[in-house]
C-alpha positions as CSV (number, residue, x, y, z in Angstrom):
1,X,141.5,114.2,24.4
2,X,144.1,111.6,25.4
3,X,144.4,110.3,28.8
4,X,141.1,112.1,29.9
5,X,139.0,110.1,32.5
6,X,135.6,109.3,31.9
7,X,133.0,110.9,33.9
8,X,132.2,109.5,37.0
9,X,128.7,107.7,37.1
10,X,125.8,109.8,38.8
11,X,124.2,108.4,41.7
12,X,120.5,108.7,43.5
13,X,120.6,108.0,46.7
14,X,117.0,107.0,48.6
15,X,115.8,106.1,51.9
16,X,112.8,104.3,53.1
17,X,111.6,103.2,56.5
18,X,111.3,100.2,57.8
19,X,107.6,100.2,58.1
20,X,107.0,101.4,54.4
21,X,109.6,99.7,52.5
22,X,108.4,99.9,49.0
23,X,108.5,103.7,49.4
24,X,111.7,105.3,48.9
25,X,112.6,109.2,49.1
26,X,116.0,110.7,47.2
27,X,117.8,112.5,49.4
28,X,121.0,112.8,47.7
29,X,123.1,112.9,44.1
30,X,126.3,112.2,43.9
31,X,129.3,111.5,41.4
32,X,131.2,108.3,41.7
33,X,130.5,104.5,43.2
34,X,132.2,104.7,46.2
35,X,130.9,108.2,47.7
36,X,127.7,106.7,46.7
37,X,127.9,103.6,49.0
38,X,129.4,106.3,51.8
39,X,126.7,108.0,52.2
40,X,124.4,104.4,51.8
41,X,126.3,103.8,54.7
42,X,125.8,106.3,56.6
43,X,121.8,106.6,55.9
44,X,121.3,103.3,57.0
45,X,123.5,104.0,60.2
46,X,122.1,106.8,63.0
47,X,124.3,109.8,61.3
48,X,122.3,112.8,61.8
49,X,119.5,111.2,63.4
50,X,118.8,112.0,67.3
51,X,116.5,109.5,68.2
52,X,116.9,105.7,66.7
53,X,114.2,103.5,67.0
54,X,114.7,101.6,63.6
55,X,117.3,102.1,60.6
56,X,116.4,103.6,57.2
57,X,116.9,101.2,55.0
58,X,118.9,102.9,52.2
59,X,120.1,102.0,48.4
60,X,121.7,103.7,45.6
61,X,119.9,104.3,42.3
62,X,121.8,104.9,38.7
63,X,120.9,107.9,36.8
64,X,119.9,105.6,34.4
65,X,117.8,103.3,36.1
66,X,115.8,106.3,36.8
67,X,115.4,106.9,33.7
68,X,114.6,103.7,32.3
69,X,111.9,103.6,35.1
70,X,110.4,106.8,34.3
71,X,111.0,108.2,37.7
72,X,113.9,110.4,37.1
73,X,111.7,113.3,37.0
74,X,110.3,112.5,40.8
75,X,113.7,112.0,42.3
76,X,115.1,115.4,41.0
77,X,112.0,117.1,42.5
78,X,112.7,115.3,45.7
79,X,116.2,116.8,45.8
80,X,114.5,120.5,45.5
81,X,111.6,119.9,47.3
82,X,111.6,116.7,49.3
83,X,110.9,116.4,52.9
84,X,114.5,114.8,53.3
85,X,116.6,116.9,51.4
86,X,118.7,118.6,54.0
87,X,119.5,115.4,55.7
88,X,120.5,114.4,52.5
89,X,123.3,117.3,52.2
90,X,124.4,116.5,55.8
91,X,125.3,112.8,54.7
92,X,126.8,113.8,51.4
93,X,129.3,116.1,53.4
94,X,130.2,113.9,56.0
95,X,130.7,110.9,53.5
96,X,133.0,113.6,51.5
97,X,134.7,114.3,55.0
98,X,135.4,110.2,55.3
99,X,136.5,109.9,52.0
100,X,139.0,113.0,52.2
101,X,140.5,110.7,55.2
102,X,140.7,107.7,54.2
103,X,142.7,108.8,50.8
104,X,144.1,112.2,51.9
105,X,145.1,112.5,48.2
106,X,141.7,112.3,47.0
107,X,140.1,115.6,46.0
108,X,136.4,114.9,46.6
C-alpha cells in the first residue's frame, strides 16, 4: 500500500514514588511518542492527585523493551489489574484533550 503510514510505536507508561524508585507501576499504553511524553508529563505533575507531598517520578517504556526484558507480561497485567490503572486512564484522556488543542487538526 503506497503512501500508508507506519504504525505508531506503542508505549508503557510507569510511575514510581519517590521513596521506592526502583519500583515502577504501568499505568498507561498508548500509541505514538508524543502522547506518550503528555501523559509523562502530566504523571510527574499533580494531575489528578489531591494531596501533593512529593512527585511520581514517571518514564515511558517501548513495547519492546518490555519484551526484551521479559516484563511485558507484568505491565499488561498491571493495566487490568493494577492498583493505578484508573489514574492511568484519567492521564491518558487529559493528555489526549492537550493534544487535541494544541494541533486542533490532530485526530488523537
Amino acid at each position: 500500500m503506497q503512501g500508508a503510514m507506519p504504525p505508531e510505536p506503542t508505549y508503557f507508561v510507569q510511575i514510581a514514588e519517590p521513596e521506592e524508585p526502583e519500583r515502577w507501576h504501568t499505568v498507561a499504553r498508548v500509541e505514538g511518542h508524543e502522547l506518550a511524553d503528555e501523559v509523562v508529563r502530566l504523571a510527574q505533575g499533580s494531575y489528578m492527585r489531591t494531596t501533593v507531598i512529593s512527585h511520581y517520578l514517571a518514564r515511558a517504556v517501548s513495547r519492546s523493551q518490555l519484551r526484551r526484558e521479559k516484563r511485558l507480561a507484568h505491565a499488561e497485567w498491571e493495566l487490568g489489574m493494577g492498583e493505578h490503572r484508573h489514574y492511568g486512564r484519567a492521564l491518558v484522556e487529559k493528555a489526549q484533550t492537550n493534544l487535541t488543542h494544541r494541533h486542533p487538526s490532530l485526530d488523537v
